[in-house]
Short mmCIF file of the C-alpha atoms (twelve columns), coordinates in Angstrom:
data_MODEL
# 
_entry.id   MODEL 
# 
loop_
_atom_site.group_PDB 
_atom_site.id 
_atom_site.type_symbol 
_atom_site.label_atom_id 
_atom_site.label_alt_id 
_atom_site.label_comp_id 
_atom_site.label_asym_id 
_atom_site.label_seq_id 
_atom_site.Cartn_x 
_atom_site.Cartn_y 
_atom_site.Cartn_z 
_atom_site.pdbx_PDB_model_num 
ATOM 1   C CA . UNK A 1   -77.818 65.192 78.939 1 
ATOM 2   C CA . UNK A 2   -79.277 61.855 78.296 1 
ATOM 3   C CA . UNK A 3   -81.749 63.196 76.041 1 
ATOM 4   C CA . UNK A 4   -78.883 64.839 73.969 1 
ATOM 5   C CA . UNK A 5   -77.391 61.686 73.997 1 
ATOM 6   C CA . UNK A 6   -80.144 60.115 72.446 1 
ATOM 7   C CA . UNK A 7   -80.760 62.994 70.029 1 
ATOM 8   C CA . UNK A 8   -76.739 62.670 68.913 1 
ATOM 9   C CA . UNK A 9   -77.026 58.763 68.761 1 
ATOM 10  C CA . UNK A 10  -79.916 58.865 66.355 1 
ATOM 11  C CA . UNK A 11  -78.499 61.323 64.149 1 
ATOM 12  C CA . UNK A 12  -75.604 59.006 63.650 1 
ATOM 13  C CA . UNK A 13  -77.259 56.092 62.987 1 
ATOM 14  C CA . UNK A 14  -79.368 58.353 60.360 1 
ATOM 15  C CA . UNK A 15  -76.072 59.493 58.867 1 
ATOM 16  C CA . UNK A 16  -74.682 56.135 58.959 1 
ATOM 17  C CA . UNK A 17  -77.566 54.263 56.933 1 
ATOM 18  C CA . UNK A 18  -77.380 57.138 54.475 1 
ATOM 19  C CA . UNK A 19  -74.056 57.019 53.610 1 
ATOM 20  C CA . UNK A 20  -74.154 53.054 53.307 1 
ATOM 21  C CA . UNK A 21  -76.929 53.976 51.131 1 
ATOM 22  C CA . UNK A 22  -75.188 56.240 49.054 1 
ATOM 23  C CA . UNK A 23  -72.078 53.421 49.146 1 
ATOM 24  C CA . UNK A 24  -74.620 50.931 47.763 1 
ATOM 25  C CA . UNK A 25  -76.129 52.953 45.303 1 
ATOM 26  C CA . UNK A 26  -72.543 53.753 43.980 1 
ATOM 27  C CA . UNK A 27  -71.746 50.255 43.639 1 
ATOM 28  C CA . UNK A 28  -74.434 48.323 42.538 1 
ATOM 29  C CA . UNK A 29  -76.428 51.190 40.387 1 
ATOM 30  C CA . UNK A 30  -78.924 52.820 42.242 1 
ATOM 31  C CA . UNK A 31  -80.656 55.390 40.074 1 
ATOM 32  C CA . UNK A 32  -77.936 54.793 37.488 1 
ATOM 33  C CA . UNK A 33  -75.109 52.348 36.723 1 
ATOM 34  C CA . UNK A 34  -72.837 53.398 39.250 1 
ATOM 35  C CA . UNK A 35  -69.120 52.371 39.600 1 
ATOM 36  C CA . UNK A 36  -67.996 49.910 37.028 1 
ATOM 37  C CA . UNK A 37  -64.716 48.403 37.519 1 
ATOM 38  C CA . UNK A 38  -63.413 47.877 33.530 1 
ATOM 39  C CA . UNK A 39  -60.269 45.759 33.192 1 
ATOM 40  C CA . UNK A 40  -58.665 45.904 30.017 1 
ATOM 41  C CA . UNK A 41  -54.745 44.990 28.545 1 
ATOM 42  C CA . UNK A 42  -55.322 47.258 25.162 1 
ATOM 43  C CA . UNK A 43  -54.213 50.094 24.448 1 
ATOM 44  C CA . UNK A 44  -54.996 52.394 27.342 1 
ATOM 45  C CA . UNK A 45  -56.003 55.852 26.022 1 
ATOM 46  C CA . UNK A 46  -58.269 53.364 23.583 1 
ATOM 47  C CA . UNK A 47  -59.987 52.029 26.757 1 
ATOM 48  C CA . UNK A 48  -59.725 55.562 28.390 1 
ATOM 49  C CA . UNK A 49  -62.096 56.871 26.023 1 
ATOM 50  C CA . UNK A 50  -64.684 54.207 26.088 1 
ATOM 51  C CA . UNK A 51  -64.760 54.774 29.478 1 
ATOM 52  C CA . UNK A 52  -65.132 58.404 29.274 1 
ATOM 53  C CA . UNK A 53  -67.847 58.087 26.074 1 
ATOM 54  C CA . UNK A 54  -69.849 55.384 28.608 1 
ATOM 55  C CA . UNK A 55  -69.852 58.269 31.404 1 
ATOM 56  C CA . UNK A 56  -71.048 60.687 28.907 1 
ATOM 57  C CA . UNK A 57  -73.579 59.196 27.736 1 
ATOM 58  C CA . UNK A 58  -75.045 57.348 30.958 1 
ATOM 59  C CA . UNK A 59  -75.951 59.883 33.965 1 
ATOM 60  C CA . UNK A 60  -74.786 58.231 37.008 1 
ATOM 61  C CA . UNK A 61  -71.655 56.162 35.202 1 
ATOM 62  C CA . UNK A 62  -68.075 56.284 36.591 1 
ATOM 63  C CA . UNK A 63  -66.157 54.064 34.721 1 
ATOM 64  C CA . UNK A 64  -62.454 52.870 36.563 1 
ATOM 65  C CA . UNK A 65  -60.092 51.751 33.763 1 
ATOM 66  C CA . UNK A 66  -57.518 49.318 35.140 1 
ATOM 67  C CA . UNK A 67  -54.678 48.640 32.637 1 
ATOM 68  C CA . UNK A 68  -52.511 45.899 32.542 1 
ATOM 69  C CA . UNK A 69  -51.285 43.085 30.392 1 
ATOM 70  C CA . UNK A 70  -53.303 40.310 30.114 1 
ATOM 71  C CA . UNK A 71  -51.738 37.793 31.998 1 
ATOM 72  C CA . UNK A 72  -51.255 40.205 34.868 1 
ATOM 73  C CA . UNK A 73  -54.877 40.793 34.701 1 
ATOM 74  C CA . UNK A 74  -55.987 37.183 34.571 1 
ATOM 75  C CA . UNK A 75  -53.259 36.224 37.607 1 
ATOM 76  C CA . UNK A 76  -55.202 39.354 39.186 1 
ATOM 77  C CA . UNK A 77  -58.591 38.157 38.521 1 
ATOM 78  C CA . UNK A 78  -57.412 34.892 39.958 1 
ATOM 79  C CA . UNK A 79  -56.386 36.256 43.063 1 
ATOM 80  C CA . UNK A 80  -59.424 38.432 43.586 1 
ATOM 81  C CA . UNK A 81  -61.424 35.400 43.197 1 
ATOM 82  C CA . UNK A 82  -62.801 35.184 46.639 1 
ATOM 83  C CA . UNK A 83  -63.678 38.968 46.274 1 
ATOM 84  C CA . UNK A 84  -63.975 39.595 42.877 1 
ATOM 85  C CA . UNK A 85  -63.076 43.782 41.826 1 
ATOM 86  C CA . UNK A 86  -64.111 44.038 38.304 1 
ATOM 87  C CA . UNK A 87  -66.911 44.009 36.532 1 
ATOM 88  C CA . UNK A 88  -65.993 43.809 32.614 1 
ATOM 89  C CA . UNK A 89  -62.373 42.623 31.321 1 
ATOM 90  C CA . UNK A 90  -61.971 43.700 27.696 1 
ATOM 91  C CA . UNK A 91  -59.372 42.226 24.769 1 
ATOM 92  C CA . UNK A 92  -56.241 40.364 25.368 1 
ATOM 93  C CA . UNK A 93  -55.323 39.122 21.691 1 
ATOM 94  C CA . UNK A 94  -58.041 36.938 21.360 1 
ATOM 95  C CA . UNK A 95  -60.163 34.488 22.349 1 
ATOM 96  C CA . UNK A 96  -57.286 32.416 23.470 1 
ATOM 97  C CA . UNK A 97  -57.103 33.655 27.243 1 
ATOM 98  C CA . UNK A 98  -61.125 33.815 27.323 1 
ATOM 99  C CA . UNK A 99  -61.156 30.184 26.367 1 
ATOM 100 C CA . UNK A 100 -59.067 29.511 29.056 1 
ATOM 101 C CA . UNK A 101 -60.400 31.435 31.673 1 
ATOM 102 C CA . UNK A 102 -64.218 29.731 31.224 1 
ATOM 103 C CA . UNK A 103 -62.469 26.723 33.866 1 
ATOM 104 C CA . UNK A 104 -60.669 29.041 36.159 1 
ATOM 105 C CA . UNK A 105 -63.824 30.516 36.998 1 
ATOM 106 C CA . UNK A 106 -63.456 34.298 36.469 1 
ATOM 107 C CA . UNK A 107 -66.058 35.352 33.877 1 
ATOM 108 C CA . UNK A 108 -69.645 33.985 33.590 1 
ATOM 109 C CA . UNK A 109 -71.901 33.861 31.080 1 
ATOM 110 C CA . UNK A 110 -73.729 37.034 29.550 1 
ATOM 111 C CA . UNK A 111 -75.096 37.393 26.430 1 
ATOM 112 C CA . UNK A 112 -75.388 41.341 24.890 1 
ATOM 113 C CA . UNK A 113 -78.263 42.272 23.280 1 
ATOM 114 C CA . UNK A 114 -76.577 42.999 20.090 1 
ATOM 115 C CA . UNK A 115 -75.332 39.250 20.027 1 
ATOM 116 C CA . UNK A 116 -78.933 37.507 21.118 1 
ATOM 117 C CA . UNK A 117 -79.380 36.177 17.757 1 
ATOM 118 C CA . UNK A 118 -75.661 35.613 16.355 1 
ATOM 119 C CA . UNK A 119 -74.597 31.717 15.728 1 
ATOM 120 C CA . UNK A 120 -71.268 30.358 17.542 1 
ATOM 121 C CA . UNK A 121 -69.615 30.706 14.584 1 
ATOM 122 C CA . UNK A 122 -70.248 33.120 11.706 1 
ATOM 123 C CA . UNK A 123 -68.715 33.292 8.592  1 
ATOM 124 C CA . UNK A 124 -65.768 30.722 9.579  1 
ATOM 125 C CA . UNK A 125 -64.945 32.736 12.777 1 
ATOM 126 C CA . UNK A 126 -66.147 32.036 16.378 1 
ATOM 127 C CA . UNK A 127 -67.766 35.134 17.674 1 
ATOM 128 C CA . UNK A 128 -69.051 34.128 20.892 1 
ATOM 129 C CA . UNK A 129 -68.696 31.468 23.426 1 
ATOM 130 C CA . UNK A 130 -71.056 28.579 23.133 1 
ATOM 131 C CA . UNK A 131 -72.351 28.884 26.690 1 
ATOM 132 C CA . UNK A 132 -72.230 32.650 26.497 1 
ATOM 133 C CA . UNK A 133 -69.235 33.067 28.894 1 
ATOM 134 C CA . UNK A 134 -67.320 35.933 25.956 1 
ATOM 135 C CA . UNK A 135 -68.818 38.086 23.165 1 
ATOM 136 C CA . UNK A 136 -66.530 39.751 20.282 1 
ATOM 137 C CA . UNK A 137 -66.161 43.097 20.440 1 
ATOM 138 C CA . UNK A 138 -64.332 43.513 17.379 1 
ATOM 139 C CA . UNK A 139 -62.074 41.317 14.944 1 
ATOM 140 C CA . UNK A 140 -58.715 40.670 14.428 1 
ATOM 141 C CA . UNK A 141 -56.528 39.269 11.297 1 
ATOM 142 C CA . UNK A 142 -53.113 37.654 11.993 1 
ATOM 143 C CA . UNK A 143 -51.012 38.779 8.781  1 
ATOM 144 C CA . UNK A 144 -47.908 40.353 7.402  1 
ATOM 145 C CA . UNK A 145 -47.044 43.924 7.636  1 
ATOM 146 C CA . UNK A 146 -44.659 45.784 4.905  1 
ATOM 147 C CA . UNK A 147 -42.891 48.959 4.501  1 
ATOM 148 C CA . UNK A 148 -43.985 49.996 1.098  1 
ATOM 149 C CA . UNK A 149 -40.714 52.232 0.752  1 
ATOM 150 C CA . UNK A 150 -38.629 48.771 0.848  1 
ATOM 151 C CA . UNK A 151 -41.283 46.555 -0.880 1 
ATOM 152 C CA . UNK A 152 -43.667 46.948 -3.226 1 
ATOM 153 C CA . UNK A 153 -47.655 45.525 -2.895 1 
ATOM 154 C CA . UNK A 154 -46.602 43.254 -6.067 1 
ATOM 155 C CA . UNK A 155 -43.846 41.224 -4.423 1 
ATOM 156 C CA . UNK A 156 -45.084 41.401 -0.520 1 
ATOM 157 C CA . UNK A 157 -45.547 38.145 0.191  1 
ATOM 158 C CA . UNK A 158 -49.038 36.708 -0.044 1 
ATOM 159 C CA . UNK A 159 -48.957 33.014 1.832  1 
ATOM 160 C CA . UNK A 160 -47.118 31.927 4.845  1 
ATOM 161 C CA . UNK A 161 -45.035 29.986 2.692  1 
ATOM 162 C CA . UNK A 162 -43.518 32.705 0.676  1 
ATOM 163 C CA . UNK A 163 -42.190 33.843 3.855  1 
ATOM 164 C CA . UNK A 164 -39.489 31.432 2.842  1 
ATOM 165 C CA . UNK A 165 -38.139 32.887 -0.216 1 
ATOM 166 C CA . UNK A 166 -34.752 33.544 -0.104 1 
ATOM 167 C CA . UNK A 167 -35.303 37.143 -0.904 1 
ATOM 168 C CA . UNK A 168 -36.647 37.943 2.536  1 
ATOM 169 C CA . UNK A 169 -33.406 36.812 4.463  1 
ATOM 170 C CA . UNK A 170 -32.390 38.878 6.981  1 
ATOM 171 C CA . UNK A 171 -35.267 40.913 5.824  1 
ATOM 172 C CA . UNK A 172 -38.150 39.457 8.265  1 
ATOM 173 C CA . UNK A 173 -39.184 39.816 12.072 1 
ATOM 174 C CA . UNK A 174 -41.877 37.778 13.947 1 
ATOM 175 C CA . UNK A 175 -42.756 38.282 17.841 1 
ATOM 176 C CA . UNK A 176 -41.243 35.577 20.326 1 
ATOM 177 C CA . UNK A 177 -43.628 32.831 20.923 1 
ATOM 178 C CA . UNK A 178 -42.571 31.966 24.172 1 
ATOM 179 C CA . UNK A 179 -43.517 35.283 25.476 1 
ATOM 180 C CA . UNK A 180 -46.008 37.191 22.662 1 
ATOM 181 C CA . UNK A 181 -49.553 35.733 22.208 1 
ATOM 182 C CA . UNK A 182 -49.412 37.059 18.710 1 
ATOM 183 C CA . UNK A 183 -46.927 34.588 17.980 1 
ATOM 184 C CA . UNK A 184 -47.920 31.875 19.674 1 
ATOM 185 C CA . UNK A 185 -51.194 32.346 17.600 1 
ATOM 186 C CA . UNK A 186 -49.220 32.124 14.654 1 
ATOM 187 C CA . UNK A 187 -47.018 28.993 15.509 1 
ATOM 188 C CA . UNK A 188 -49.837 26.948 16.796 1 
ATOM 189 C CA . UNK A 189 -51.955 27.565 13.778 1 
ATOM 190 C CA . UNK A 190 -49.396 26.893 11.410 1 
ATOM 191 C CA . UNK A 191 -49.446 23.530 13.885 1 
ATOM 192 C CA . UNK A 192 -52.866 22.197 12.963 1 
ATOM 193 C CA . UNK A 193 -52.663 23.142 9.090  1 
ATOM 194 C CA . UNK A 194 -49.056 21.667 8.698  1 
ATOM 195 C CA . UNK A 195 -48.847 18.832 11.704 1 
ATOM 196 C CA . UNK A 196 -45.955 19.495 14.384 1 
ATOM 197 C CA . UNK A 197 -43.210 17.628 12.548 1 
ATOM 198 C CA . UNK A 198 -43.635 19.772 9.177  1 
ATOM 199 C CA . UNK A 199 -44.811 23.024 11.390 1 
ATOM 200 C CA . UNK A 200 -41.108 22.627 13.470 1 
ATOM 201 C CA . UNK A 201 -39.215 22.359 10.421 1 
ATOM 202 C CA . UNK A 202 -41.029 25.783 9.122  1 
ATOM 203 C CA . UNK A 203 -40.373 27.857 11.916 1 
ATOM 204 C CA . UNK A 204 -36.688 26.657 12.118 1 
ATOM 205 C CA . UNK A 205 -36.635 28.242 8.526  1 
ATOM 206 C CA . UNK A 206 -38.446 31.029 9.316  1 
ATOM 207 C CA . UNK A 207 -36.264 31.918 11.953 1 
ATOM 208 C CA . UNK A 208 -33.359 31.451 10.025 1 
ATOM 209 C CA . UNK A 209 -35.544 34.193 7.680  1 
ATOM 210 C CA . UNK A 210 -35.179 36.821 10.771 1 
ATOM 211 C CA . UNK A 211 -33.176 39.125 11.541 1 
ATOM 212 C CA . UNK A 212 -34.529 39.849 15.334 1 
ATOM 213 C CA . UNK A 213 -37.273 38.135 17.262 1 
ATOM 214 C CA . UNK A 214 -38.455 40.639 19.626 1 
ATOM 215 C CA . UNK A 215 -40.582 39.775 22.536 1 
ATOM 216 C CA . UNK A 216 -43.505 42.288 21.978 1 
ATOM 217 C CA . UNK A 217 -46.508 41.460 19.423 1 
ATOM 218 C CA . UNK A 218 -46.118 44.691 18.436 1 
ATOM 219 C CA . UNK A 219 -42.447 45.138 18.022 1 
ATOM 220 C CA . UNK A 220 -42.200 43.771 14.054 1 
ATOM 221 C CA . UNK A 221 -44.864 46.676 13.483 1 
ATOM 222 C CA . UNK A 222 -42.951 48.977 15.122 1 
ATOM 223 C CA . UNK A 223 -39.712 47.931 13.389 1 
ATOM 224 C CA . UNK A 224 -40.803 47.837 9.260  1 
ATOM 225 C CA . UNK A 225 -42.535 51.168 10.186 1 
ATOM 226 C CA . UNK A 226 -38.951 52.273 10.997 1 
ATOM 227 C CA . UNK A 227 -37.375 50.736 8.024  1 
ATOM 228 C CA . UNK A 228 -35.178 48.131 10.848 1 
ATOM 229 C CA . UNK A 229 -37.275 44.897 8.663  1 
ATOM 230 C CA . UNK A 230 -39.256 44.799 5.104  1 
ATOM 231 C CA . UNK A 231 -41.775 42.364 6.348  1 
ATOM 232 C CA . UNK A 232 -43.477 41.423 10.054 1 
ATOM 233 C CA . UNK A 233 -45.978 39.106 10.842 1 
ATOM 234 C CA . UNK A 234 -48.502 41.317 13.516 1 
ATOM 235 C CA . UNK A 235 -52.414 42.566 13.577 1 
ATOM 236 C CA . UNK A 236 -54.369 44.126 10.714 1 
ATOM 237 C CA . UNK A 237 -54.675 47.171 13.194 1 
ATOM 238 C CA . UNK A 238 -51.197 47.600 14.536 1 
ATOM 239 C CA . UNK A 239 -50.185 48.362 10.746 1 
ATOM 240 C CA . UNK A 240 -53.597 50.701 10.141 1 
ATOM 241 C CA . UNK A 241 -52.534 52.344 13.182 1 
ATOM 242 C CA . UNK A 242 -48.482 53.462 12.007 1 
ATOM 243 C CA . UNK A 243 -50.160 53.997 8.586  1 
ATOM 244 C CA . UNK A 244 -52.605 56.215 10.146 1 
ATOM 245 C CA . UNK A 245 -49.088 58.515 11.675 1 
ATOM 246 C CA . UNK A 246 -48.114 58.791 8.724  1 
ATOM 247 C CA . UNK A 247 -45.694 55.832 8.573  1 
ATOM 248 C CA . UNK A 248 -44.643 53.883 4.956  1 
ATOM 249 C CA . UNK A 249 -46.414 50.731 5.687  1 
ATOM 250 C CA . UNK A 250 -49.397 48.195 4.459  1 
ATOM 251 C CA . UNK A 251 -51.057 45.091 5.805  1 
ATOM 252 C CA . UNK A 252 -51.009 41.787 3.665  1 
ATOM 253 C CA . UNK A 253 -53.718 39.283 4.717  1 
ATOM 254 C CA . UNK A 254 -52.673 35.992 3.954  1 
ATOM 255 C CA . UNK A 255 -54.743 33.170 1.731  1 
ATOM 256 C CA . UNK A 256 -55.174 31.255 5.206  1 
ATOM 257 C CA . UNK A 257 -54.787 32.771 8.181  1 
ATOM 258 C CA . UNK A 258 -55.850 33.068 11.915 1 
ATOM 259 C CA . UNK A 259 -58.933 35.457 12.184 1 
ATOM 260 C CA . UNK A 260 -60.887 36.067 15.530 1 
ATOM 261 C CA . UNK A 261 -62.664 37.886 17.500 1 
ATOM 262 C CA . UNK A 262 -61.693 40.337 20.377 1 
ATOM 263 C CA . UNK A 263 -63.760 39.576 23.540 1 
ATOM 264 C CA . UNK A 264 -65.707 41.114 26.455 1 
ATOM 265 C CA . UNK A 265 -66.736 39.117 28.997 1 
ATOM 266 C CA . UNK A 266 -68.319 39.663 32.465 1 
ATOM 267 C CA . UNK A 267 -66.662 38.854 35.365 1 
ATOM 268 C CA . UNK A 268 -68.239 36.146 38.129 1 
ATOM 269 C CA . UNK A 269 -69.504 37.814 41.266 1 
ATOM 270 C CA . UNK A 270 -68.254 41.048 40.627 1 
ATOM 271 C CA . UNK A 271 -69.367 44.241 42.820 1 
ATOM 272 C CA . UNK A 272 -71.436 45.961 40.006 1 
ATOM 273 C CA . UNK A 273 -72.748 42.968 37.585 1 
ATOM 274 C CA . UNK A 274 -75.910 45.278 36.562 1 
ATOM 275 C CA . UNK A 275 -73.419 48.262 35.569 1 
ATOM 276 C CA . UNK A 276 -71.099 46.043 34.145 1 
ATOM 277 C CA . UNK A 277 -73.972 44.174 31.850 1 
ATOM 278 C CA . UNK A 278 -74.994 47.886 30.331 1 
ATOM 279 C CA . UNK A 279 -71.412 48.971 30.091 1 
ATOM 280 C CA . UNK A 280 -70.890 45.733 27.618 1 
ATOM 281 C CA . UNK A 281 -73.934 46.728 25.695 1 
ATOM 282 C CA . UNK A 282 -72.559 49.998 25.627 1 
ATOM 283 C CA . UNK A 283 -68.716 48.539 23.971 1 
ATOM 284 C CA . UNK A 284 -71.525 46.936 20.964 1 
ATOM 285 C CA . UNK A 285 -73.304 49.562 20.512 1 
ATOM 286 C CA . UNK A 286 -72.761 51.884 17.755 1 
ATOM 287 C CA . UNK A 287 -71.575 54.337 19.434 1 
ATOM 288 C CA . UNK A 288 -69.062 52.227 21.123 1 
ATOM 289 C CA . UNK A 289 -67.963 50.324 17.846 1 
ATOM 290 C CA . UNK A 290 -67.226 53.826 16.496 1 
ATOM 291 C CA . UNK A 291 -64.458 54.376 19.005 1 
ATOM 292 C CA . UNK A 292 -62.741 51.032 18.320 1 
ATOM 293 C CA . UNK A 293 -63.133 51.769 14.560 1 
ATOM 294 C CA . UNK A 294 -61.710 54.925 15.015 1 
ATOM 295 C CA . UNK A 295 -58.718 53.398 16.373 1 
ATOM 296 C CA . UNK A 296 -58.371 51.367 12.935 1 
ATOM 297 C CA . UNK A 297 -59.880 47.815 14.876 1 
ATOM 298 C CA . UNK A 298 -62.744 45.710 13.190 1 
ATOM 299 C CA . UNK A 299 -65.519 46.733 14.288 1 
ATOM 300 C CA . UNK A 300 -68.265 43.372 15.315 1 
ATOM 301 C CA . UNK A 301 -71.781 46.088 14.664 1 
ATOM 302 C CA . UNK A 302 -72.615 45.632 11.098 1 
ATOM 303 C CA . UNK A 303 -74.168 49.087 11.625 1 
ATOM 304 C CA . UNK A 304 -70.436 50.610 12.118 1 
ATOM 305 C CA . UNK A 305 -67.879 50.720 9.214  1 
ATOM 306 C CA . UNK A 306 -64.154 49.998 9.421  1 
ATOM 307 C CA . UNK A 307 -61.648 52.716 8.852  1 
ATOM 308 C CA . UNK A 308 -59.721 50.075 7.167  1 
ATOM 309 C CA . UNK A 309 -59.631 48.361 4.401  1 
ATOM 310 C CA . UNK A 310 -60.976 45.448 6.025  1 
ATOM 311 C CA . UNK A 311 -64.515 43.978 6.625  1 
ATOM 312 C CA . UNK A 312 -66.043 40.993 7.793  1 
ATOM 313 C CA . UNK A 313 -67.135 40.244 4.227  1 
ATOM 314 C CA . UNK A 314 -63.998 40.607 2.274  1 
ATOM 315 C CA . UNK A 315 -61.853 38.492 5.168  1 
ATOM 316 C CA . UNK A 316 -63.956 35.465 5.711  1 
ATOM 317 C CA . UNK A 317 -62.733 33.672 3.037  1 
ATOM 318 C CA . UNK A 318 -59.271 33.743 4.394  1 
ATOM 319 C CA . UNK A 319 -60.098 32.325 7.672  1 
ATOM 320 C CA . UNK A 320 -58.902 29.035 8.927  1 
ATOM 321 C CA . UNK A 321 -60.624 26.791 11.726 1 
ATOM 322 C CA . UNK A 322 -59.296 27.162 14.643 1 
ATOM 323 C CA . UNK A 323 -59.365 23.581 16.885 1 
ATOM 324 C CA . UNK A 324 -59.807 25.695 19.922 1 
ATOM 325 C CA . UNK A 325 -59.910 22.169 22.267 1 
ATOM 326 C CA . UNK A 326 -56.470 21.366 20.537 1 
ATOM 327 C CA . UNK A 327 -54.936 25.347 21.074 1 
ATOM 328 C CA . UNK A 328 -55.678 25.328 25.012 1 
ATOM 329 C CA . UNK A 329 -54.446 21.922 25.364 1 
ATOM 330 C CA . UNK A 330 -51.298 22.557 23.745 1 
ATOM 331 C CA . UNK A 331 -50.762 26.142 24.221 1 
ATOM 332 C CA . UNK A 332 -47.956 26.182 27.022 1 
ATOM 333 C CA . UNK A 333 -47.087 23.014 25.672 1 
ATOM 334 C CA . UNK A 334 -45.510 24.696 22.390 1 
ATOM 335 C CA . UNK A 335 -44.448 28.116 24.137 1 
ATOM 336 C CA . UNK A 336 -42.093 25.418 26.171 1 
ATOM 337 C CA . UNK A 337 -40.638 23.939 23.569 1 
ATOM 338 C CA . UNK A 338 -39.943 26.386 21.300 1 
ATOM 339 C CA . UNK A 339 -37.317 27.537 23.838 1 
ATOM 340 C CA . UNK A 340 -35.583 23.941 23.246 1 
ATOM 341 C CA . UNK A 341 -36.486 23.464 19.440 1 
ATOM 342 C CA . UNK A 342 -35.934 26.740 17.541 1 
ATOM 343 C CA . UNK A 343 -32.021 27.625 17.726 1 
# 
């Protein structure tokens, strides 16, 4: 009996170290990459299938796609902090929330081999973080979308400023600063090229312009490609994207504009840091720049084309210089009182 014991204890303890084996090997790669946790606020069948791509094209990859918006996922990285559960957190509007997340200690610094030899800043836009702590994935133009049924590409408006004609009364729909990033983007550069006193007075005009403010980035898209407003101030690749259904709309970039990049970062102390590395080599690759392209974004590779119309080379001019210091300092700042200022 005793040596049946014994025989019954040992197999256990075999059984038990294999399967922690097996565990480990899951997690942290093993013969292959393993389980990578991949956090992402875009669009979710877009991050679905660079998940799925990854898998197919790396034996040994499972790839968990969390969705969420990005605040959610920041306030979840935040609480995970002590026992971090992704590996790679993808987009959020741009580098804004990256920025910010470098001193709440959730990402930490990785370079991608595709990025070894890029500058901070190329070509007037910041495409990775000084100390390495986000890479662009992709880029991203903050301009005006039209519905060509209701306005021609002659009269769409081609500054900021003409936003203002009287002709676009009623006519006009922006996202809600104090809840869209997208808007906030666009009120807090207007901020640094006008100064706050001038920059109030425009978007007290400019609101007087609209004829709804709707909380989602995307809505004004959504809206001119129903015919509900002529013009909307959104993303180059929200308006690619309705054109690309079929829908009677264009993209205007303006003379000066906001234009950055789309990060990837990885996250501090997650469970699968080796996975998570090749999976962001994987999201630069050409391979994975083909999937964002395909889904009308800009792609970073200079190997991979644009579906668009749009190119780093025929945008860069148009860029303005974002004081990034002077955006996170003032960010809430101007969400807060644009609840108090704009009637």
């Amino acid at each position: 009996m005793k040596r049946v014991f014994s025989l019954f204890m040992t197999l256990f303890a075999l059984t038990s170290l294999l399967v922690a084996t097996a565990c480990s090997s899951s997690s942290s790669g093993g013969d292959g990459p393993g389980t990578i946790n991949f956090y992402s606020p875009e669009t979710p069948d877009m991050a679905k299938e660079l998940g799925e791509a990854y898998e197919k094209a790396v034996d040994g990859a499972t790839v968990n796609v969390q969705y969420a918006g990005t605040n959610v996922l920041v306030n979840r990285m935040m609480a995970e902090k002590d026992n971090p559960q992704a590996d790679v957190w993808y987009g959020g509007g741009g580098i804004l929330p990256f920025e910010a997340a470098v001193d709440k200690g959730i990402i930490t610094p990785f370079t991608p081999e595709l990025a070894e030899g890029w500058e901070t800043v190329e070509n007037g836009i910041k495409v990775k973080h000084q100390d390495g702590y986000y890479t662009g994935a992709e880029i991203f133009v903050l301009g005006f979308v039209y519905n060509t049924d209701l306005v021609s590409e002659e009269e769409a408006p081609k500054t900021w400023e003409d936003l203002l004609d009287p002709k676009w009364e009623g006519k006009i729909q922006f996202s809600n600063p104090a809840a869209s990033g997208t808007a906030t983007l666009m009120v807090l550069s207007q901020m640094m090229l006008q100064g706050e006193e001038e920059g109030w007075e425009y978007f007290q005009k400019l609101s007087d312009q609209a004829n709804s403010i709707p909380d989602s980035g995307s809505g004004p898209t959504q809206s001119v490609a129903k015919g509900e407003a002529a013009i909307g101030v959104g993303f180059d690749f929200m308006a690619y994207e309705q054109q690309a259904k079929g829908e009677t709309v264009d993209f205007v970039v303006p003379e000066k504009t906001p234009i950055l990049v789309n990060p990837v970062s990885l996250v501090k102390d997650g469970p699968n840091p080796e996975g998570g590395k090749d999976f962001i080599n994987f999201l630069l690759s050409e391979e994975g720049q083909q999937i964002l392209a395909d889904w009308y974004h800009i792609p970073i590779n200079p190997n991979v084309e644009s579906k668009t119309p749009l190119n780093v080379e025929n945008i860069k001019n148009n860029a303005i210089d974002l004081d990034i210091e002077w955006v996170i300092e003032n960010y809430d700042r101007i969400r807060n009182e644009w609840k108090s200022k704009i009637k």
